[in-house]
Backbone atoms as SQL, in Angstrom:
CREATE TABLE atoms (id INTEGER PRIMARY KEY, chain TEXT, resi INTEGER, resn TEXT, atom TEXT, x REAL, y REAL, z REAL);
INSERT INTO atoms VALUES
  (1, 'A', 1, 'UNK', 'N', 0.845, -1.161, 0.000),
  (2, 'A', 1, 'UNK', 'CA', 0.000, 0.000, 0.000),
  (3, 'A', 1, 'UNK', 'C', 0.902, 1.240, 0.000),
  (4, 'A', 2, 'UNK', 'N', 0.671, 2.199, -1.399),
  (5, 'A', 2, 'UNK', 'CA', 1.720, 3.204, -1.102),
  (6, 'A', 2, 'UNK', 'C', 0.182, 4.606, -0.996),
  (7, 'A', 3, 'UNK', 'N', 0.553, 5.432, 0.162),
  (8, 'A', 3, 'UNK', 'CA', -0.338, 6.874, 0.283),
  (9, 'A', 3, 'UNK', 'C', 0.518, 7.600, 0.506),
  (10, 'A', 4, 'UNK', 'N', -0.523, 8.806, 0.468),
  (11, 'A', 4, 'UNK', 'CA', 0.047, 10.085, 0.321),
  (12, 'A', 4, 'UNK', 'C', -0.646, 11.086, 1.497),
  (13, 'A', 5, 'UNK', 'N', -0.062, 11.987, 1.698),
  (14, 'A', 5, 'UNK', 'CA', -0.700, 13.064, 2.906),
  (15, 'A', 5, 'UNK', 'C', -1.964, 13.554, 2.258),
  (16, 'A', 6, 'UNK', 'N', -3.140, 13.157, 2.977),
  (17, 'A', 6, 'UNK', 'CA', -4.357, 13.602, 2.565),
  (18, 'A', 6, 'UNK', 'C', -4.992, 12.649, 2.028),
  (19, 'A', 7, 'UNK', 'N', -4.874, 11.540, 1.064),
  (20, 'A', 7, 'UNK', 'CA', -5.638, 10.349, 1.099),
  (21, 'A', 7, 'UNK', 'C', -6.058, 9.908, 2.573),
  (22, 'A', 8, 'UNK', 'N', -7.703, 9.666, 1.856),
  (23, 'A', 8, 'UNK', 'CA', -8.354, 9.269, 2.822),
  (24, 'A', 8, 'UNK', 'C', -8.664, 7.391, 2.996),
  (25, 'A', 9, 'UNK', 'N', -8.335, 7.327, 4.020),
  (26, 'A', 9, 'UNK', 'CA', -8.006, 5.634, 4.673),
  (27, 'A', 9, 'UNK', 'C', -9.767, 4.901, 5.603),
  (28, 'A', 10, 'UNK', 'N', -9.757, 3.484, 4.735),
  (29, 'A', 10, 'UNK', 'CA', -10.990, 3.269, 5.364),
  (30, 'A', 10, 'UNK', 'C', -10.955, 1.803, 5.493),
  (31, 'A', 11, 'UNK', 'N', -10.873, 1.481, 7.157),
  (32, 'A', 11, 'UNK', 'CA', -11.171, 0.132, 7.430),
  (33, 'A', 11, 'UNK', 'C', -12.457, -0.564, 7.882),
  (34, 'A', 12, 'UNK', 'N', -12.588, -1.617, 7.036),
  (35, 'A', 12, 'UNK', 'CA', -14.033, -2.027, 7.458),
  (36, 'A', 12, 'UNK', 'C', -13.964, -2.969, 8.399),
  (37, 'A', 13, 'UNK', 'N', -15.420, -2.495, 9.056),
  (38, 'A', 13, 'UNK', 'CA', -15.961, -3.378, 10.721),
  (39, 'A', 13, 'UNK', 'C', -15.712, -5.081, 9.891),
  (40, 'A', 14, 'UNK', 'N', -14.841, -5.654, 11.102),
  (41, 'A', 14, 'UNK', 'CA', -14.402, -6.602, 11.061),
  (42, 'A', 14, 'UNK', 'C', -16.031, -7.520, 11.339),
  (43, 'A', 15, 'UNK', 'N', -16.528, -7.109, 12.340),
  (44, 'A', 15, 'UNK', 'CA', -17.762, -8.329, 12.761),
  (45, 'A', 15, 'UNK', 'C', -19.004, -7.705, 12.340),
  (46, 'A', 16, 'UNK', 'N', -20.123, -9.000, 12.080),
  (47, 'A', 16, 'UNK', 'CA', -21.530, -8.189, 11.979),
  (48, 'A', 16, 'UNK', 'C', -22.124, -6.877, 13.044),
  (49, 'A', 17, 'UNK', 'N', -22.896, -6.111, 12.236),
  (50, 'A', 17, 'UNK', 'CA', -22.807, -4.689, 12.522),
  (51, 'A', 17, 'UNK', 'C', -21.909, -3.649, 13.259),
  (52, 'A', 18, 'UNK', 'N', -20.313, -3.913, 12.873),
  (53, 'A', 18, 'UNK', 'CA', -19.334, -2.917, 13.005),
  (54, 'A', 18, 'UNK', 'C', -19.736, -2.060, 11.838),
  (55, 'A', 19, 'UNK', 'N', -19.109, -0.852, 12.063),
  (56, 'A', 19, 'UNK', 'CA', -19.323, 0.312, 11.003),
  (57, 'A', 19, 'UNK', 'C', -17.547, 0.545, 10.873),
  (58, 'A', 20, 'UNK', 'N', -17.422, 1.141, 9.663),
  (59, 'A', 20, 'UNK', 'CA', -16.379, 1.709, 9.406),
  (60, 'A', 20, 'UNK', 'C', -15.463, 2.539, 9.933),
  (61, 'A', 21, 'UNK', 'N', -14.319, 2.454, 10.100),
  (62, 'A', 21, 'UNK', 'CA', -13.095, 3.669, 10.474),
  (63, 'A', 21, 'UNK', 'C', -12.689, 4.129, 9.365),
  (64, 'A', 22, 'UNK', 'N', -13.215, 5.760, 9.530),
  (65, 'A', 22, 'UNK', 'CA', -11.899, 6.478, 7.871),
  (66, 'A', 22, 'UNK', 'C', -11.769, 8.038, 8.704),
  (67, 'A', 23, 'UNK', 'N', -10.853, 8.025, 7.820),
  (68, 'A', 23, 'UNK', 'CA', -9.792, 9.515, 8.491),
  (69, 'A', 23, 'UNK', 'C', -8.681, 9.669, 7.551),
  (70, 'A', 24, 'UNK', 'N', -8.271, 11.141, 8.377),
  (71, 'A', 24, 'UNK', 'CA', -7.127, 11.532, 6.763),
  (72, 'A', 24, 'UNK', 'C', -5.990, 10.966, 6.782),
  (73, 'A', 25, 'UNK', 'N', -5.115, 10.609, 5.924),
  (74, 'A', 25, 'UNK', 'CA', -3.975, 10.278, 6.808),
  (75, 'A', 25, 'UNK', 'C', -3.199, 12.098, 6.846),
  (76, 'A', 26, 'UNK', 'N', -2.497, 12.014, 7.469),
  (77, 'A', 26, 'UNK', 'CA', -1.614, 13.373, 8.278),
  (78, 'A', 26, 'UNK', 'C', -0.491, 13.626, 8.059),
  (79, 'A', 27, 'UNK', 'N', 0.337, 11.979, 8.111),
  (80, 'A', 27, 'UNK', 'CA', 1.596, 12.352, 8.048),
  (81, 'A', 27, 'UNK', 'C', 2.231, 10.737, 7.853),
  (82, 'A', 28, 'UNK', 'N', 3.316, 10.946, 7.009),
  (83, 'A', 28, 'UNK', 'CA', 4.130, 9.621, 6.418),
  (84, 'A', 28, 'UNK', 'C', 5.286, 9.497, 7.048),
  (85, 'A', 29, 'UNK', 'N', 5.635, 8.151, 7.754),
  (86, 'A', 29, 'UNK', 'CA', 6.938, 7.572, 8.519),
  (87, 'A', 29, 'UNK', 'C', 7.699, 7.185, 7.369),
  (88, 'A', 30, 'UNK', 'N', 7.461, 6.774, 6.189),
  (89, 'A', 30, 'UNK', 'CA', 8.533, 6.531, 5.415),
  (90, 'A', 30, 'UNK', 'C', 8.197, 8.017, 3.788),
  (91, 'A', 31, 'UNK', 'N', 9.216, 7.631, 3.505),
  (92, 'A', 31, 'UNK', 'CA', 8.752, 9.067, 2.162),
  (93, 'A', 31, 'UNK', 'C', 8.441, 8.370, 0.753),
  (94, 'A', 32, 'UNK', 'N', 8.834, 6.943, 0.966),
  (95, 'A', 32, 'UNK', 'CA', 8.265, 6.073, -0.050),
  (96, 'A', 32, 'UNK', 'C', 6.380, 6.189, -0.043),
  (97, 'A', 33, 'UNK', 'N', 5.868, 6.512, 1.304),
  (98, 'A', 33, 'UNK', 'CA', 4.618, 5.778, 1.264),
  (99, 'A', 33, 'UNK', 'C', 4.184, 4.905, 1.929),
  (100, 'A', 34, 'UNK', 'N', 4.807, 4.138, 2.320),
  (101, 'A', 34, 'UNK', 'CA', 4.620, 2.748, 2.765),
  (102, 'A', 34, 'UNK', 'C', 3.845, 3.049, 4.402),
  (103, 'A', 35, 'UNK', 'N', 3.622, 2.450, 4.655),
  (104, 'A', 35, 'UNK', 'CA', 3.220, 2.248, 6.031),
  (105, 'A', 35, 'UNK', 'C', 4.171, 2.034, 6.904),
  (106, 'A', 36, 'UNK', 'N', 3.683, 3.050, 8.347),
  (107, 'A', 36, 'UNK', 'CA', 2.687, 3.147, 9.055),
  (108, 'A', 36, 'UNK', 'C', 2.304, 4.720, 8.370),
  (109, 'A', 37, 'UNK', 'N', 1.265, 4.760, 9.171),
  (110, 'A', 37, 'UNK', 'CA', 1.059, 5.841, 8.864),
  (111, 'A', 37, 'UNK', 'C', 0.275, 6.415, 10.027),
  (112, 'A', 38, 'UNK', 'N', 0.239, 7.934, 9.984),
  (113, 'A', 38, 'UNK', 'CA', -0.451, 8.716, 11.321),
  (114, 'A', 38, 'UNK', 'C', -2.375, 9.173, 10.644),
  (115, 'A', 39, 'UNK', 'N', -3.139, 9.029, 11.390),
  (116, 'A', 39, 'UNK', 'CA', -4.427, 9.234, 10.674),
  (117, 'A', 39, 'UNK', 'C', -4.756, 10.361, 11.576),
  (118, 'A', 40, 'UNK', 'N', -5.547, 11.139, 11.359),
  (119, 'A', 40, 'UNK', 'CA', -6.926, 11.810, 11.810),
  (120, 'A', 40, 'UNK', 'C', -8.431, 11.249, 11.584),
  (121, 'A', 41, 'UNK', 'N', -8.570, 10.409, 12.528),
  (122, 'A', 41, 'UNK', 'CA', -10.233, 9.492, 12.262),
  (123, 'A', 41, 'UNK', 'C', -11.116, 11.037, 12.268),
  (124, 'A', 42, 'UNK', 'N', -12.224, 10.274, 12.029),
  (125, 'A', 42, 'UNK', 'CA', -13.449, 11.461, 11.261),
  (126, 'A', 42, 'UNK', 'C', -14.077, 11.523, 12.608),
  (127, 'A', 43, 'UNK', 'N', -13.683, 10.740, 13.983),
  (128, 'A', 43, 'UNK', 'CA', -14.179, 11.108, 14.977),
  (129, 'A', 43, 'UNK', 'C', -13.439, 12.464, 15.840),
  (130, 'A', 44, 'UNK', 'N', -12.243, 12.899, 15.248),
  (131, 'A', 44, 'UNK', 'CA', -11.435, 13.491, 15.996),
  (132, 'A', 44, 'UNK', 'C', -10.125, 13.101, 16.378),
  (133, 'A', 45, 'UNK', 'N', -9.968, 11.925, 16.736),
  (134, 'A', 45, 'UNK', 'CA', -9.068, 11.057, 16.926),
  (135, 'A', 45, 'UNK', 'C', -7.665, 11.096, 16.239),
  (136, 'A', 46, 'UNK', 'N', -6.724, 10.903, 17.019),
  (137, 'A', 46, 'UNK', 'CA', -5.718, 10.547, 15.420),
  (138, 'A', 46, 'UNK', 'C', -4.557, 9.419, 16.100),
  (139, 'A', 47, 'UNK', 'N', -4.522, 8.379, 15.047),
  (140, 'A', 47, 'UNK', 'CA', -3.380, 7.401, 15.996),
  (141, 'A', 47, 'UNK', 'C', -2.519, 6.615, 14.425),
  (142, 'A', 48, 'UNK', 'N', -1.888, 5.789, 14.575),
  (143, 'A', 48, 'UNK', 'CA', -0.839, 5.619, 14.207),
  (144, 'A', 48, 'UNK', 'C', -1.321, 4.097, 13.496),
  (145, 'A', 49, 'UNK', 'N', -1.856, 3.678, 12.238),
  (146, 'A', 49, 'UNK', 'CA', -2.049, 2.624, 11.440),
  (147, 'A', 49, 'UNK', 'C', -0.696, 1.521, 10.450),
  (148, 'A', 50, 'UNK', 'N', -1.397, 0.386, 10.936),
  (149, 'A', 50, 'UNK', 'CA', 0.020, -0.430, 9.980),
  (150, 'A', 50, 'UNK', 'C', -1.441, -0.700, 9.217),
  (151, 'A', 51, 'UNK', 'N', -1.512, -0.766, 8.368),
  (152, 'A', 51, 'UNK', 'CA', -3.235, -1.327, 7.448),
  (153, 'A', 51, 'UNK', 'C', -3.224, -2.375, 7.544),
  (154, 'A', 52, 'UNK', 'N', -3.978, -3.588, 7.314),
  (155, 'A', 52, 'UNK', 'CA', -4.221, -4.532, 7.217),
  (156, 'A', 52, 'UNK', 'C', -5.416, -5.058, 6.064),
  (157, 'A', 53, 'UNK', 'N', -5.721, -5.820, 5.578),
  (158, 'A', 53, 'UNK', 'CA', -6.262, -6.705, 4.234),
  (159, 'A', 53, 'UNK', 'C', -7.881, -5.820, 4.627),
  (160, 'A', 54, 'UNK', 'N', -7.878, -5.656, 5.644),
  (161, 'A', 54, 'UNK', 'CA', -9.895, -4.590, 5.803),
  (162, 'A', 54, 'UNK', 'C', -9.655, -3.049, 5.335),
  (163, 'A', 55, 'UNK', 'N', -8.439, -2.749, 4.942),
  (164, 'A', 55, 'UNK', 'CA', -8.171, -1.542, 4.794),
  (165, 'A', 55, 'UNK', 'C', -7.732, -1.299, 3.089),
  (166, 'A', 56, 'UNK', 'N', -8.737, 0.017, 2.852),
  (167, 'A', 56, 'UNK', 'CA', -8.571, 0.627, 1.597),
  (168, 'A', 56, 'UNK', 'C', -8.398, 2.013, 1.608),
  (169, 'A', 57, 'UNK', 'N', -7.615, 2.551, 0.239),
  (170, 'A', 57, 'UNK', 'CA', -7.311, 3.506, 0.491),
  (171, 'A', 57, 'UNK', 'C', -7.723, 4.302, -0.890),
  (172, 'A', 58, 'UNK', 'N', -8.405, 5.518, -0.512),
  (173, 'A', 58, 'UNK', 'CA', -9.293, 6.829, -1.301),
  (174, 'A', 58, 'UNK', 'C', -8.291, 7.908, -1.553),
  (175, 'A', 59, 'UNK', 'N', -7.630, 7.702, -2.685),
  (176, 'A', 59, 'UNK', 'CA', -6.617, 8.781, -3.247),
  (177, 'A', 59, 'UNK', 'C', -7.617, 10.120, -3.399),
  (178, 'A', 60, 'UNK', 'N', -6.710, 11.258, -2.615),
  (179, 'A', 60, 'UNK', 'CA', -7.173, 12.798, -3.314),
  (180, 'A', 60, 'UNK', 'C', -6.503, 13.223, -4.889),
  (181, 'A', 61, 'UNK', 'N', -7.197, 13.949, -5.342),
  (182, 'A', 61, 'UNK', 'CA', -6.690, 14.260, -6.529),
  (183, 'A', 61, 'UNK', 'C', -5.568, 15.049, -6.413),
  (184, 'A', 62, 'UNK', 'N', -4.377, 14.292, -7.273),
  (185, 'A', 62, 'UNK', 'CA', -2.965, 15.352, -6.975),
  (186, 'A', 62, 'UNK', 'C', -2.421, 16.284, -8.127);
């Protein structure tokens, strides 16, 4: 998974009726892209993602 600052990141609820996590990402640990990465969830929140196979990622237009 390669992102960029400002693509928006969205993991889906693992079990029946989980809802989704998405948020911006903020800021890149490597300059390739790669993961981890720092998010801002859409709750306010912001913490630190390795993605995993429930996770997709919503390019902004560059």
């Amino acid at each position: 998974m390669i992102a960029h600052v400002g693509d928006r990141i969205v993991v889906k609820g693992k079990h029946v009726g989980d809802g989704n996590k998405a948020g911006i990402i903020t800021e890149l640990r490597h300059q390739d892209g790669t993961p981890p990465y720092e998010v801002r969830w859409d709750d306010g929140h912001t913490g630190l993602i390795f993605p995993g196979p429930e996770t997709h990622l919503e390019a902004t237009s560059r």
